[in-house]
C-alpha positions in Angstrom: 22.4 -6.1 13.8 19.3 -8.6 14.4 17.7 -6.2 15.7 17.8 -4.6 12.6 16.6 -7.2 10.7 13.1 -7.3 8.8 10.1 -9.3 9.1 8.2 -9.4 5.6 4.5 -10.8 5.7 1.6 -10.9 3.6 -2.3 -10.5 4.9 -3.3 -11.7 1.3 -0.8 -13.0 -1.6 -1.0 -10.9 -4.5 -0.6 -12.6 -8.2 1.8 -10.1 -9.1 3.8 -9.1 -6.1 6.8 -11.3 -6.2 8.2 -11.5 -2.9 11.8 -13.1 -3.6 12.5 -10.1 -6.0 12.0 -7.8 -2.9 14.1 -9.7 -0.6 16.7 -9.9 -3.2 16.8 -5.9 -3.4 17.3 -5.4 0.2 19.8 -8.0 0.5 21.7 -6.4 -2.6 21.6 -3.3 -0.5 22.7 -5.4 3.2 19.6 -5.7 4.2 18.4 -9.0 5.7 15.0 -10.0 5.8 12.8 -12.8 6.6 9.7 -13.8 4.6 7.4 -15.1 7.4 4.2 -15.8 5.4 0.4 -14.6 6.3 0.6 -12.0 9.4 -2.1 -13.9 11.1 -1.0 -17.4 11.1 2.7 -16.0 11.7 1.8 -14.1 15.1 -0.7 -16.5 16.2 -3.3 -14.4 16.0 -7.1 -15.3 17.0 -9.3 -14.9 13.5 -12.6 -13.9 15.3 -10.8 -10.9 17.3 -9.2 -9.4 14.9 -11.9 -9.8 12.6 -13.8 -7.7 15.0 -11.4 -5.1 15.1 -10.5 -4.9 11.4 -14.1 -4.3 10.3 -14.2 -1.5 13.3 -11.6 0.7 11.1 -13.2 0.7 8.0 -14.1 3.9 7.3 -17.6 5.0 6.5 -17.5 8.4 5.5 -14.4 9.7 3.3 -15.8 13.3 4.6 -16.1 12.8 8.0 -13.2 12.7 10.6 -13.2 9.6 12.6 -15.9 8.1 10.7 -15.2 4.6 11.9 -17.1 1.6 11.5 -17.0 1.5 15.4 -20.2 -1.1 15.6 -19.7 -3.3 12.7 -23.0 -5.2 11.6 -22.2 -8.9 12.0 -21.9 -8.9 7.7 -19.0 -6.9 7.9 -17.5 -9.2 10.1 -17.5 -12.3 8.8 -16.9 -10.6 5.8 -13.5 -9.8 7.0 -13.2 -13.1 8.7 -13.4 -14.7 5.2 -11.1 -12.6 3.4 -8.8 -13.9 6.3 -9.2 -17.4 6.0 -8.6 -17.1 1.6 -5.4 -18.3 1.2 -5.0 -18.4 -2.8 -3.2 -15.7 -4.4 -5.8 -13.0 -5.2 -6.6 -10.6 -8.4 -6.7 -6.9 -6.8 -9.5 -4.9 -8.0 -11.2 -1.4 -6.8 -13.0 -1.9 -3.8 -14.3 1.2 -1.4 -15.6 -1.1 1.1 -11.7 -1.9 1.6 -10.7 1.6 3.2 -9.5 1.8 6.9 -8.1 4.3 9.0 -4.4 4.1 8.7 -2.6 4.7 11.7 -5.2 2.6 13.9 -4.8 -0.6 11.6 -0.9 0.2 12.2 -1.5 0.4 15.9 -3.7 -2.9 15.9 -0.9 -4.9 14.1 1.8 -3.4 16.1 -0.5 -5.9 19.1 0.5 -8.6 17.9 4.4 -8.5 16.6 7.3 -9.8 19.1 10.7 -8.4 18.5 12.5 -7.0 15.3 10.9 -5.1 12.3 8.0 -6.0 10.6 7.0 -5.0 6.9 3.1 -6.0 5.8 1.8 -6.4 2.2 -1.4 -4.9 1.8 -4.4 -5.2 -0.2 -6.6 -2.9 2.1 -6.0 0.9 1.5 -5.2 2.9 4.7 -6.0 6.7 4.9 -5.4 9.3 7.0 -7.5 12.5 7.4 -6.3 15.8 6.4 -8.2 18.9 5.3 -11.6 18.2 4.6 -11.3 14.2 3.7 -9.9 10.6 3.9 -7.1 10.5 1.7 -5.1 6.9 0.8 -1.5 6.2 1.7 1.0 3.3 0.3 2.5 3.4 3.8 1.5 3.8 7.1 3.5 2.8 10.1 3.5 2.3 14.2 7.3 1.3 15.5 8.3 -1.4 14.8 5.2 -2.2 12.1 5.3 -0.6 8.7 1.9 -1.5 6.4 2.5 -1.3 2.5 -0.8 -1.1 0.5 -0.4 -2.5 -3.1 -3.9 -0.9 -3.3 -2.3 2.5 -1.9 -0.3 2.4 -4.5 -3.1 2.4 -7.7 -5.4 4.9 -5.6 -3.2 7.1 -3.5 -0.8 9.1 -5.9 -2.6 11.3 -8.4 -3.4 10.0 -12.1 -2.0 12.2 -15.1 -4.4 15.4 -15.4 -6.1 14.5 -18.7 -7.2 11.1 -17.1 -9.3 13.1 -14.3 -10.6 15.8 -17.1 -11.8 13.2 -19.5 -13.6 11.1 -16.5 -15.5 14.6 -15.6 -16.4 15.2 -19.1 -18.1 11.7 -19.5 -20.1 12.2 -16.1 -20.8 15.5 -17.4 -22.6 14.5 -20.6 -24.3 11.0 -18.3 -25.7 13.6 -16.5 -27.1 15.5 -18.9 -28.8 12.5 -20.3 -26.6 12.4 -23.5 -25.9 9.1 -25.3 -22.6 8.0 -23.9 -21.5 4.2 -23.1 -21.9 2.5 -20.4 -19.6 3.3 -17.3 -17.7 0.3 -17.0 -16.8 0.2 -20.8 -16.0 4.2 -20.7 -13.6 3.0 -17.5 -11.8 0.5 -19.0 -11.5 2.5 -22.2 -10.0 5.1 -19.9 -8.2 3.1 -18.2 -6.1 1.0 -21.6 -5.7 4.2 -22.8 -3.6 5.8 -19.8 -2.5 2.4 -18.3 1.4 3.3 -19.3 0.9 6.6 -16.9 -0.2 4.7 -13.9 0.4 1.9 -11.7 -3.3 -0.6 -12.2 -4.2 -3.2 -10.6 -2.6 -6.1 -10.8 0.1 -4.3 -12.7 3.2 -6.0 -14.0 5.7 -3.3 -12.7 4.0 -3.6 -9.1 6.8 -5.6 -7.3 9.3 -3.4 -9.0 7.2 0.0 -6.9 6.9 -2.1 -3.7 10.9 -2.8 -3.9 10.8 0.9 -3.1 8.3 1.5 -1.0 9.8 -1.0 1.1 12.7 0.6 1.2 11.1 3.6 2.7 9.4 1.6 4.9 12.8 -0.2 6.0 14.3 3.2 6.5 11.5 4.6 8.9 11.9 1.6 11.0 15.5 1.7 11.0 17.3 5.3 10.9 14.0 6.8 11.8 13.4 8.6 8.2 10.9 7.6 5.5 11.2 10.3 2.4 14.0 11.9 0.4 13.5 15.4 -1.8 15.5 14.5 -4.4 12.9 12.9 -7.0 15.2 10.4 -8.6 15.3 9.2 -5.2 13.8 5.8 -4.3 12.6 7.4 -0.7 10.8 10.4 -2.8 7.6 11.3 -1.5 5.7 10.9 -4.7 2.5 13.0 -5.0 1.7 12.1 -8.6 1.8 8.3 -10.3 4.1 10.1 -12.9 6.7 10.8 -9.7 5.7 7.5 -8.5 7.1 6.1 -11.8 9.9 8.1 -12.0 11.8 7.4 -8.3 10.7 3.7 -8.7 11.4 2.6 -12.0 13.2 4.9 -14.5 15.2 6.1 -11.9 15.4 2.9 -9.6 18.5 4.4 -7.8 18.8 5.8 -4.1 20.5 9.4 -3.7 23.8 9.4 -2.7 23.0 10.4 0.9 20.7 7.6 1.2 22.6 5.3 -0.3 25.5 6.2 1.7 23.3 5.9 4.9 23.5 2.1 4.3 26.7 1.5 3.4 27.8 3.1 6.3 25.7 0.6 8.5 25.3 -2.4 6.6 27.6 -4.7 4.7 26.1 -4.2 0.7 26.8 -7.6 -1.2 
């Protein structure tokens, strides 16, 4: 069974991800895990080169296939050089300068993992192209790496419909030139009044989301299978932050196919 057991990193701390709450999920379900710490300093990985690299994904075009940064200025760099080298738990915030293409910041961490399974906390938001634009992900994976974006989880699954209607109204009338407030008081006005609907930044019921979204991750890397069609299903491919809410915390529970998958490979406790 080692070979089934999980490697949990950060790349940042988050204040409000609580890592020992997660690993005292999967163990209540039989799974072990091992918190290892920041990825980087964990794999021994050289700062300058994968500085390099990261600031190569970053996407520069959310309309553009394969948009990538591919000759980052020497800014963006060090840029992400610095946000490597912080070490104190951070605040998440919106950021657009923090969007990479998903599968090839998976493939680049899968360089630098030895054996086992290996689970990474993410501020940075991967996407993945499909139709006509970027869209963000909570998790993207390469065998045996699975990435789980905290920020994937405030920006990828739609907002309740009213939220979207009432942001277009206000940048209907700003455009217009009539007297509305300023955006970032109109945002966070928005924002207090839908923050029950939606998983913010920095939100209290984050760790209690990433529980689950580990889980899925955990189940790609192990059975092979990320997402389950039952929505009161902690593997439920949640489109919409109301679905989001619903698998992860009012429902909290794993179908009984799923949960029967691991109890019929692991010992639950």
């Amino acid at each position: 069974m080692t070979g089934r057991n999980l490697n949990l990193y950060f790349d940042r701390p988050h204040r409000t991800l609580d890592v020992d709450e997660i690993q005292g999920f999967l163990h209540s379900l039989g799974l072990k895990s091992y918190f290892r710490g920041d990825f980087y300093r964990a794999n021994k990985v050289d700062l300058d080169e994968v500085s390099m690299a990261l600031a190569g994904l970053r996407i520069r075009d959310l309309n553009r296939e394969d948009s990538l940064n591919v000759n980052p200025v020497e800014n963006d760099v060090s840029q992400e050089k610095s946000i490597l080298k912080f070490t104190d738990p951070i605040v998440l915030e919106r950021d657009f300068s923090n969007i990479y293409s998903g599968f090839h910041l998976a493939r680049l961490l899968r360089r630098y993992v030895g054996s086992g399974l290996h689970i990474i906390f993410t501020s940075r938001l991967p996407a993945t192209f499909e139709g006509t634009r970027y869209h963000g992900r909570v998790i993207v994976a390469d065998f045996p790496v699975a990435v789980v974006s905290t920020t994937g989880i405030v920006e990828a699954p739609a907002r309740p419909r009213e939220y979207y209607i009432r942001q277009a109204a206000y940048h209907r009338a700003q455009h217009a030139g009539l007297p509305v407030p300023e955006e970032p008081e109109f945002m966070q006005e928005l924002e207090e009044g839908f923050k029950e609907g939606f998983i913010g930044y920095d939100d209290t019921r984050m760790t209690e989301v990433v529980k689950g979204c580990t889980l899925q991750a955990a189940f790609y890397l192990i059975f092979g299978e990320v997402f389950c069609q039952n929505p009161g299903c902690r593997l439920y491919n949640a489109h919409t932050q109301k679905e989001m809410i619903y698998a992860q915390i009012e429902s909290g529970m794993l179908c009984k196919h799923h949960q029967a998958m691991l109890e019929d490979n692991f010992s639950c406790v």
